[in-house]
C-alpha positions as CSV (number, residue, x, y, z in Angstrom):
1,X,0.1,-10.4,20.5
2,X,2.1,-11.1,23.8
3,X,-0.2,-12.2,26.3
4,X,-1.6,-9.6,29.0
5,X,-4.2,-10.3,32.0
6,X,-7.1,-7.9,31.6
7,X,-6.2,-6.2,34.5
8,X,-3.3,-5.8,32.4
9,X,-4.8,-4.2,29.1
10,X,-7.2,-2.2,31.8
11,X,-4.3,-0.9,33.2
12,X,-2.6,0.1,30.2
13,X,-5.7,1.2,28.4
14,X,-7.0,3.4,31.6
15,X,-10.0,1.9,31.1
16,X,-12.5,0.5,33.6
17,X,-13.7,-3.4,33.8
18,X,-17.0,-4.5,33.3
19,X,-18.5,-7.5,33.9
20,X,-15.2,-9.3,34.2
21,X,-15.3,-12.7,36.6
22,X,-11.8,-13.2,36.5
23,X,-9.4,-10.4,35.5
24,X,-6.5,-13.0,35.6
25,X,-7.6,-14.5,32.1
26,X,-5.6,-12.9,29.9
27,X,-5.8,-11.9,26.2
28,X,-3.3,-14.7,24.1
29,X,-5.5,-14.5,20.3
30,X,-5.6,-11.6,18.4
31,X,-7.5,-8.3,18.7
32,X,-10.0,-7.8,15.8
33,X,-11.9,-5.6,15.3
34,X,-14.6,-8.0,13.0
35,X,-16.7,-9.8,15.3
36,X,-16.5,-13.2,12.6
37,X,-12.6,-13.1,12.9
38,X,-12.6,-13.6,16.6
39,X,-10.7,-16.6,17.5
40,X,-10.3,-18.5,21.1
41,X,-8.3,-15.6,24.0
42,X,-9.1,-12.6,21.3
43,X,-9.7,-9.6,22.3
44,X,-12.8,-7.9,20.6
45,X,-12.5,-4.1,19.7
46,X,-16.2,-2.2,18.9
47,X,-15.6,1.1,17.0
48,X,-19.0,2.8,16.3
49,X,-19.3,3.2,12.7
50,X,-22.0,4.9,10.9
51,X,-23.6,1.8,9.1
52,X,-23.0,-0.8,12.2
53,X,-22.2,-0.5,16.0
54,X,-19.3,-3.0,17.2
55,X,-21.1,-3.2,20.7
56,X,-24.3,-4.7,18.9
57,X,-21.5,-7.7,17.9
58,X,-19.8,-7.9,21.6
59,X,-22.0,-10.9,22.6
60,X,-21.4,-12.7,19.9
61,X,-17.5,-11.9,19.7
62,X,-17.1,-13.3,23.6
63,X,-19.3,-16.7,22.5
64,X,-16.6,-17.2,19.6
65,X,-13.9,-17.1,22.3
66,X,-12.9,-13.5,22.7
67,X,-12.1,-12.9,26.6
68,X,-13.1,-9.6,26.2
69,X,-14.2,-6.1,24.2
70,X,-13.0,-2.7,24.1
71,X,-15.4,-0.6,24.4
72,X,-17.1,2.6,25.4
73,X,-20.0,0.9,27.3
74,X,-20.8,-1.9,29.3
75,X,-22.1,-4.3,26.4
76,X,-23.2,-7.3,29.3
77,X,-20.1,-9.6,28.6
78,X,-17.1,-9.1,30.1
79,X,-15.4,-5.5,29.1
80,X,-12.5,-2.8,29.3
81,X,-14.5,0.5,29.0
82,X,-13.1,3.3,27.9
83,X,-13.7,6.9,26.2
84,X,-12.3,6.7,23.4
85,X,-11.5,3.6,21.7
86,X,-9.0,4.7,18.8
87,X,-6.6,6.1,21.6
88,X,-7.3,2.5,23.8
89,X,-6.1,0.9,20.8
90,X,-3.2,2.7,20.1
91,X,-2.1,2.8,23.7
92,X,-2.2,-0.9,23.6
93,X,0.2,-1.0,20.7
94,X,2.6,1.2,22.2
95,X,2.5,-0.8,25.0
96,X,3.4,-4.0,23.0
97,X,6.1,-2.6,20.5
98,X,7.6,-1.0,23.8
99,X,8.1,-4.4,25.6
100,X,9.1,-6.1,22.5
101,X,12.7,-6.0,21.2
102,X,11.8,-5.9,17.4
103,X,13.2,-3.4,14.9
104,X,10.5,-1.0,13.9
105,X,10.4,0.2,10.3
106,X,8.1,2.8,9.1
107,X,7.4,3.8,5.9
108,X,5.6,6.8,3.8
109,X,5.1,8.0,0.4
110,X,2.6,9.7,-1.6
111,X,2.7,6.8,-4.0
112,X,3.5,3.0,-3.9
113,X,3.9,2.4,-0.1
114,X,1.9,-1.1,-0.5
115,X,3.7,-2.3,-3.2
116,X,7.4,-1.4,-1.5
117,X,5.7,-2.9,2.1
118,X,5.1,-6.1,0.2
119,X,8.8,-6.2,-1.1
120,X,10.4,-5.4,2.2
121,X,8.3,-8.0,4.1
122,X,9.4,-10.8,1.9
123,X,13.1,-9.7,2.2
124,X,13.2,-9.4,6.0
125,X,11.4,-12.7,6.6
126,X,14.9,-14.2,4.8
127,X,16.6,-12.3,8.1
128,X,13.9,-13.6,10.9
129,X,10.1,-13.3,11.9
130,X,8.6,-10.6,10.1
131,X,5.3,-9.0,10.9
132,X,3.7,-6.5,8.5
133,X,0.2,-5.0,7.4
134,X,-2.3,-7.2,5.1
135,X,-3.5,-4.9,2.6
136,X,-3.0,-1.1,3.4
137,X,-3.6,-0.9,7.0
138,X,-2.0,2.5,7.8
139,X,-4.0,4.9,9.6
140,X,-5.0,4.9,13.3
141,X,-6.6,1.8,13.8
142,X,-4.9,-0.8,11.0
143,X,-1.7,0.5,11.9
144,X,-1.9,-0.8,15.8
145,X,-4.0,-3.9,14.4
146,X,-1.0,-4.3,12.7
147,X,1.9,-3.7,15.8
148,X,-0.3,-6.0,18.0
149,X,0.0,-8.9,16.0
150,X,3.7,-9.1,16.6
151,X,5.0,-11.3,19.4
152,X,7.9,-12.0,21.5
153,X,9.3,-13.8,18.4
154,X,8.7,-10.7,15.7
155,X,12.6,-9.5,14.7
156,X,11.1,-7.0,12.1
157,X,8.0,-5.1,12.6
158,X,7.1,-3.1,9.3
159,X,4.4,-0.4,9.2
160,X,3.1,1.5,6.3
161,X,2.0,5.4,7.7
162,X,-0.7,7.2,5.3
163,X,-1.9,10.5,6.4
164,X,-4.6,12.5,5.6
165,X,-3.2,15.7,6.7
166,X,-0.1,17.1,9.2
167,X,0.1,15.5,12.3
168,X,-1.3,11.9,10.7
169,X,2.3,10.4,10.8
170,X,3.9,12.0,14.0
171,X,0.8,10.6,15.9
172,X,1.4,7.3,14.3
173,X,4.8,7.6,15.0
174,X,4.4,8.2,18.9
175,X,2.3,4.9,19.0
176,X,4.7,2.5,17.3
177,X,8.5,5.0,17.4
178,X,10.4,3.4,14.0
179,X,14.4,2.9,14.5
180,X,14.2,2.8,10.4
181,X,12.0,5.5,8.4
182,X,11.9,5.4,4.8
183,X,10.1,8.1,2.3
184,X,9.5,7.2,-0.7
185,X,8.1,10.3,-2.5
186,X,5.6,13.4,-2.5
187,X,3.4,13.1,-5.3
188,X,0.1,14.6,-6.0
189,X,-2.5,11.6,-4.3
190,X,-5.0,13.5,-1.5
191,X,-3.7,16.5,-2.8
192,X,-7.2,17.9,-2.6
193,X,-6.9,17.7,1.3
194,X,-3.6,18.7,2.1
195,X,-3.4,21.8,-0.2
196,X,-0.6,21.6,-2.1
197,X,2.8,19.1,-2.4
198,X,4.6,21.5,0.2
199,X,2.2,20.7,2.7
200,X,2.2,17.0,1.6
201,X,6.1,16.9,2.1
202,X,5.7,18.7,5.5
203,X,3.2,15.7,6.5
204,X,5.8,12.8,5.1
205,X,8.5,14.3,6.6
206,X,7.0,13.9,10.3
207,X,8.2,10.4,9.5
208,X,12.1,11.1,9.5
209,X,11.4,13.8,12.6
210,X,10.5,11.2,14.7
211,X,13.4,8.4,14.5
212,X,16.2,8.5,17.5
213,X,19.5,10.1,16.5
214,X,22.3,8.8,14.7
215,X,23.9,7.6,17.8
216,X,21.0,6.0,18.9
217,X,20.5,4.2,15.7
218,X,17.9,5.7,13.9
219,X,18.5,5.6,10.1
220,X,16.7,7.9,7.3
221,X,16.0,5.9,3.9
222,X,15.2,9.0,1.0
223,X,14.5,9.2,-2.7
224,X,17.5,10.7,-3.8
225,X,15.3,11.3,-7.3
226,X,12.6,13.5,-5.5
227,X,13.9,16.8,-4.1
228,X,11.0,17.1,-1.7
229,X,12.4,13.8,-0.2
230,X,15.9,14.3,-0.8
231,X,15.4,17.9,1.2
232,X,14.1,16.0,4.6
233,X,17.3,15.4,5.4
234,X,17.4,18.6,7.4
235,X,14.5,17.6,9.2
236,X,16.1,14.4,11.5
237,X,19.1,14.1,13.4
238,X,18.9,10.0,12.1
239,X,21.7,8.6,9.5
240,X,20.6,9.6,6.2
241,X,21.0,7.0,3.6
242,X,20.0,7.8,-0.1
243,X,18.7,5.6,-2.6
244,X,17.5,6.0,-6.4
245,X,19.0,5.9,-9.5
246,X,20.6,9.0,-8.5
247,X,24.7,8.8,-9.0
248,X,25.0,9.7,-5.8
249,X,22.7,7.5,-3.6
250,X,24.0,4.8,-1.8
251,X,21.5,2.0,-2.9
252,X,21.0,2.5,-6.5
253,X,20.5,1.0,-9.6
254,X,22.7,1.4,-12.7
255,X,21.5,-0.3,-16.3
256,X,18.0,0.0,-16.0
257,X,15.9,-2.0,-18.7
258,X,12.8,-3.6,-19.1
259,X,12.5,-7.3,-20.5
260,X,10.3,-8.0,-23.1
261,X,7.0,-8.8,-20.9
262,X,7.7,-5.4,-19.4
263,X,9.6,-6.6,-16.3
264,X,12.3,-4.4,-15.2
265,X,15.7,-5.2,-14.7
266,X,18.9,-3.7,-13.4
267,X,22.0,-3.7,-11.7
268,X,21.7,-3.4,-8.0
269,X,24.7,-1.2,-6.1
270,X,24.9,-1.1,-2.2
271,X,28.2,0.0,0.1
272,X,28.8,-3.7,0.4
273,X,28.5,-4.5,-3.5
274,X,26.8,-5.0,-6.2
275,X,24.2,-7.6,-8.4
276,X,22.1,-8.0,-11.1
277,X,18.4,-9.0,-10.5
278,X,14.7,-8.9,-12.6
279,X,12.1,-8.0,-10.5
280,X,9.0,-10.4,-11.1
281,X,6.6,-6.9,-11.2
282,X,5.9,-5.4,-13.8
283,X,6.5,-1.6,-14.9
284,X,9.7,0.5,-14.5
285,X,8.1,2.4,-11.8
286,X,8.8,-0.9,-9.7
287,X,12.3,0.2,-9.7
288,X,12.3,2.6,-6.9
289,X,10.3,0.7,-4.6
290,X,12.7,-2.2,-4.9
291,X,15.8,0.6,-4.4
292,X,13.7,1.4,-1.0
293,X,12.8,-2.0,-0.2
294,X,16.9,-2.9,-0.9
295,X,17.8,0.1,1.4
296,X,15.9,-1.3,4.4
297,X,17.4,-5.0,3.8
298,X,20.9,-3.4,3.6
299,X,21.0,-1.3,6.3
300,X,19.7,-4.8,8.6
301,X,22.9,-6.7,6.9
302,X,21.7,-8.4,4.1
303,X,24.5,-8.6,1.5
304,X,24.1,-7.1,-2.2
305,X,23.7,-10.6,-3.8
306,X,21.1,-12.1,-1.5
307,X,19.2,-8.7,-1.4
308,X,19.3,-9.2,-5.3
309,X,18.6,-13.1,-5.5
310,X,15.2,-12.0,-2.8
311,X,13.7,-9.5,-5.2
312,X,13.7,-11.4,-8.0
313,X,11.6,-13.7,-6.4
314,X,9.5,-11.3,-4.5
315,X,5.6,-10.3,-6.2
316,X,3.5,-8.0,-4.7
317,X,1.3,-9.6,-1.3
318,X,-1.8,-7.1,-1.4
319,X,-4.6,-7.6,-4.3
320,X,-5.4,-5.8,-7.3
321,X,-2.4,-4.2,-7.8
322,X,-1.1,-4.5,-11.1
323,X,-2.1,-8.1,-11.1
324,X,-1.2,-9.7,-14.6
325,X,-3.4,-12.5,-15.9
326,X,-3.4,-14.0,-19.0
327,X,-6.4,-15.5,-20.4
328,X,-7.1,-18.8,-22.1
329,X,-7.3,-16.6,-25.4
330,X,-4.8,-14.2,-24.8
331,X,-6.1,-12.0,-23.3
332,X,-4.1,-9.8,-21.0
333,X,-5.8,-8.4,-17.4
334,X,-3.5,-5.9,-15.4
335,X,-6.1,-5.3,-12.6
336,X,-4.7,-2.7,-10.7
337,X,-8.2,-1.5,-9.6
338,X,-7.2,-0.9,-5.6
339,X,-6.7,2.8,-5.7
340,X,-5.7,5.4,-8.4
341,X,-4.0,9.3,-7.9
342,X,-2.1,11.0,-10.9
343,X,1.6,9.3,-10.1
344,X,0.3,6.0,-9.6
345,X,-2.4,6.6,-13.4
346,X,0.6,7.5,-15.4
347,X,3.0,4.4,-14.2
348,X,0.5,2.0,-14.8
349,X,0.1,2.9,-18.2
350,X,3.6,2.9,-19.0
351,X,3.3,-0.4,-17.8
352,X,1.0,-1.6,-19.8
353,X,2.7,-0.1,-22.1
354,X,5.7,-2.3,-22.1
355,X,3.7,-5.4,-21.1
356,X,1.8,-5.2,-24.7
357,X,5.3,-4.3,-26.8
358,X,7.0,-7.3,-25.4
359,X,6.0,-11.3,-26.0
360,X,6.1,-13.8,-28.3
361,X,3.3,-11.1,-29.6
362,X,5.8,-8.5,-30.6
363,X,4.3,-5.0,-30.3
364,X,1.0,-5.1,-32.0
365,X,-1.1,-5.8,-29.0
366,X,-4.0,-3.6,-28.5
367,X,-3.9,-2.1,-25.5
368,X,-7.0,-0.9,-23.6
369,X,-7.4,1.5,-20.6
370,X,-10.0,1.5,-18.7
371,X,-9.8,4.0,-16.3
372,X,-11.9,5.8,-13.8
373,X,-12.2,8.8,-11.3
374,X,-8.7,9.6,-9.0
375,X,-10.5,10.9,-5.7
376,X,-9.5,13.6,-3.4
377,X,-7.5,15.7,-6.0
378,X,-9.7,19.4,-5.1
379,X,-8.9,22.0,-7.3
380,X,-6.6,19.9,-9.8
381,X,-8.9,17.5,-10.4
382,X,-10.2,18.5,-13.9
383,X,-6.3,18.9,-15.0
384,X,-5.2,16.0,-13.6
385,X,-7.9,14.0,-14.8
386,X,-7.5,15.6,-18.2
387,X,-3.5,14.9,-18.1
388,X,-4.1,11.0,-17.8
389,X,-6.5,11.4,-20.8
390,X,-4.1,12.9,-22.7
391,X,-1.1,10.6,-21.7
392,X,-3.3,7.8,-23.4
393,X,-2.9,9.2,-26.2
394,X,0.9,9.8,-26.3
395,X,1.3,6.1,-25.5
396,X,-0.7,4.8,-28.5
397,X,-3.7,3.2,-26.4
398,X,-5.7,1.5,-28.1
399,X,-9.3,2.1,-27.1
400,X,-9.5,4.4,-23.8
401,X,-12.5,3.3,-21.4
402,X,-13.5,5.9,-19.1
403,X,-16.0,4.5,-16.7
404,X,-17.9,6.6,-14.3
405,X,-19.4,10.3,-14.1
406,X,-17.7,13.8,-14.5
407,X,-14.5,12.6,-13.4
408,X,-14.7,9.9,-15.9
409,X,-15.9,12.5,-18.8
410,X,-12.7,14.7,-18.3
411,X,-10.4,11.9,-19.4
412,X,-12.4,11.4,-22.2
413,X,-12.3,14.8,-22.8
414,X,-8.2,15.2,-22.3
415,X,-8.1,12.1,-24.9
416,X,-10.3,14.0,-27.6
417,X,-8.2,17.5,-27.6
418,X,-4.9,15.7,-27.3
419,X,-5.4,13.6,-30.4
420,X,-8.9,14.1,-32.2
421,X,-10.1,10.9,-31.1
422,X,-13.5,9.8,-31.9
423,X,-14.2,6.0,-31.5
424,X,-10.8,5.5,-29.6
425,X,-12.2,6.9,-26.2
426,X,-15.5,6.2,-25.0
427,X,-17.4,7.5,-22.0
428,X,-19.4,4.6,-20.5
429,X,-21.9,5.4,-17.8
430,X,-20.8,2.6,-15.2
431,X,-18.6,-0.7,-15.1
432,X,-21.9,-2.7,-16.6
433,X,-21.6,-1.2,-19.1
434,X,-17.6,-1.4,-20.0
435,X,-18.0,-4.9,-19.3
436,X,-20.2,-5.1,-22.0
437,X,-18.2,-2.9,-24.6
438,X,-15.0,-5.1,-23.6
439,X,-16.9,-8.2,-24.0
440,X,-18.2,-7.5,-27.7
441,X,-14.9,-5.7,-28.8
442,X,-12.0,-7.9,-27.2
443,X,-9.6,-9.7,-29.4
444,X,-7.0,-12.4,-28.5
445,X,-3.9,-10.9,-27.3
446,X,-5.3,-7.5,-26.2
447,X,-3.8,-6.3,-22.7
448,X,-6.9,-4.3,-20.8
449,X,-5.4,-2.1,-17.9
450,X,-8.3,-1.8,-15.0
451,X,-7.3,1.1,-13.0
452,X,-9.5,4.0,-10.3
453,X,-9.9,4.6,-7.0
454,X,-11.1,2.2,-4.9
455,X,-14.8,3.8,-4.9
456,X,-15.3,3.0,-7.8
457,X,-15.1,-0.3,-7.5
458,X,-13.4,-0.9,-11.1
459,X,-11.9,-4.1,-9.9
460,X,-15.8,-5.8,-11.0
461,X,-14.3,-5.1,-14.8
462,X,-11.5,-7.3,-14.3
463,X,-13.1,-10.3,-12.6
464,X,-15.9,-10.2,-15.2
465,X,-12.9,-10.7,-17.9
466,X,-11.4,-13.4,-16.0
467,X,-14.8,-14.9,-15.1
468,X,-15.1,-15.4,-18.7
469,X,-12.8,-18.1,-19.5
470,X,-10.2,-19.9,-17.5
471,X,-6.9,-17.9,-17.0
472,X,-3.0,-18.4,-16.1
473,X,-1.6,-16.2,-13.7
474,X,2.0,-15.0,-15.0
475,X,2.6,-12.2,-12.4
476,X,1.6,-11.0,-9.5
């Protein structure tokens, strides 16, 4: 963060001090909003949550060396107080993006935003100090955590923007304004909330409505393989660039394949040239995020061939996302437990997929999927959920593990109709319990795919599998 006196933050925050001695100290750590992450000039932010109060923690935050907390009330330590905390917050981040001289890049997408935010980060730090979200901080607290942790050194800022619902973005937008916007796609994930893709696209395209014109610099990065993307080019008076696999994008790849441990490769065309490169992630779905991450690096003057040499060193930065570990035994782990929708289901088991046909192996792996609920899909939530059972099928899994309660029972169910399973899908009550079934049935050189949303917490089945004997990374 750059350094502000509290009279400074007060100012900016239009918020009142409290028990302040000295509104000259100023705020040089960073602003957390975890009390046990406070380091020496932090400043402490207290959201009221519905489990735990931040101002119950505001003490103990100022004895670890914060100068101050944000809060709503005086808390007996010195404070900014405000109304509403959120906005505080993200008035302090516009504040600091404003003042800095950093190009802002903001990205959205129904699917794989955290996986293409890894990819661009590791590119852009080859060009100069990046800053960019741990994890998926993207709504309206991570994403000004995120903006405030840049300083007067940060060249690139990069933000991933989720949304809920319309209006999400553009208000995320107006805190930290991008130069560079980049959409990756509309899928089907939260389609329970927003009602339907249209509405999702209206919500992604806020993104591309809010960059400065073409004359001011403000760029447009689109799928040219998703119409609902391609089509938000009407929406923004930035530079529209394309990219895809698309003959007519401007970043694209050409000779798409995937290696024999299910790596994809390809050749890599920009305006300034072309080159080959395997990406070290796994699954041809990887493809277009690297296109997007390439599209960003190009447009900030990386040349085709460094752009090419980065990604094939780049993995992915943000955890259980189609991790791959291999076992002492054999055994294969993709944990991709983080978060699941339909998109995202369906690409990860192509992907495991091609990781069990390729190897020394040769294609005879078993594969198992053990998959769970895929939140916040309303209406289409017993088709969807049915779809990924059947998909199993069609890709000659193994064994199908469906872990959790009605959600759970309708992939079962799609699996069953789609292909008369009987002992190839199983409905087990709660991850104890797969762990158990995977534990008595495993063989050496099975590949288990671990993949739900993030409540259900499917990620426990993976470490249990690598908790059982020691394992070699060989991707990430």
């Amino acid at each position: 963060m750059i350094p502000l006196t509290l009279a400074e933050v007060a100012r900016i925050v239009s918020g009142r001090p409290s028990d302040i001695p000295d509104e000259r100290a100023a705020v040089t750590g960073p602003v957390v909003t975890d009390s046990r992450k406070v380091a020496d000039g932090s400043l402490f932010v207290a959201f009221e949550g519905e489990r735990v109060d931040g101002h119950d923690f505001a003490a103990g935050a100022v004895k670890s060396g914060a100068v101050a907390v944000l809060a709503t009330r005086p808390v007996g330590v010195p404070a900014i107080v405000v109304e509403d905390v959120t906005a505080a917050l993200g008035a302090l981040a516009r504040h600091t993006v404003a003042a800095l001289g950093a190009t802002v890049v903001g990205l959205t997408g129904s699917v794989g935003k955290t996986s293409t935010k890894d990819l661009i980060a590791q590119l852009l730090e080859q060009l100069g100090p990046t800053v960019y979200p741990h994890g998926n901080l993207n709504n309206e607290i991570g994403l000004p955590l995120t903006a405030l942790r840049a300083d007067a050194d940060t060249r690139h800022l990069v933000l991933e923007m989720g949304a809920r619902g319309v209006g999400h973005i553009r208000y995320l937008a107006e805190l930290t304004p991008p130069r560079i916007g980049l959409v990756l796609n509309v899928g089907t994930a939260h389609i329970g909330e927003f009602g339907g893709r249209d509405r999702i696209a209206l919500a992604k395209g806020e993104l591309v409505e809010s960059l400065p014109s073409a004359e001011e610099g403000g760029v447009a990065l689109l799928n040219a393989d998703d119409a609902l993307v391609r089509a938000m080019s009407a929406r923004t008076a930035a530079r529209t660039v394309l990219f895809g696999e698309s003959s007519e994008a401007d970043v694209r790849a050409e000779n798409v394949r995937l290696e024999a441990d299910g790596r994809p490769s390809f050749t890599l065309h920009t305006p300034s040239g072309c080159s080959d490169t395997t990406l070290r992630l796994y699954g041809e779905h990887h493809v277009s995020n690297a296109l997007a991450a390439a599209a960003v690096a190009h447009e900030l003057g990386m040349p085709a061939d460094r752009i090419a040499q980065a990604l094939t060193g780049a993995g992915t930065l943000s955890r259980w996302r189609m991790e791959v570990t291999e076992r002492a035994d054999g055994v294969t782990v993709v944990n991709d437990a983080y978060n699941a929708n339909p998109d995202s289901m369906k690409a990860a088991l192509k992907a495991m997929s091609a990781i069990a046909g390729g190897g020394a192996r040769g294609g005879g792996r078993r594969t198992w999927a053990v998959l769970g609920e895929m939140a916040e899909l309303g209406d289409a939530a017993l088709t969807e959920h049915d779809a990924v059972g059947r998909l199993a099928v069609r890709l000659n899994v193994s064994k199908l593990v469906a872990v959790g309660g009605r959600e759970a029972a309708w992939i079962d169910m799609g699996a069953k109709n789609e292909g008369s399973w009987g002992e190839e899908s199983v409905h087990v009550s709660d991850t104890r319990a797969a762990i158990d079934l995977l534990r008595s049935e495993l063989r050496p050189g099975d590949v288990v795919l671990v993949k739900a949303s993030r409540s259900v917490g499917l990620e426990q089945v993976a470490q249990a599998l690598l908790a059982d004997t020691e394992g070699e990374v060989t991707g990430r």
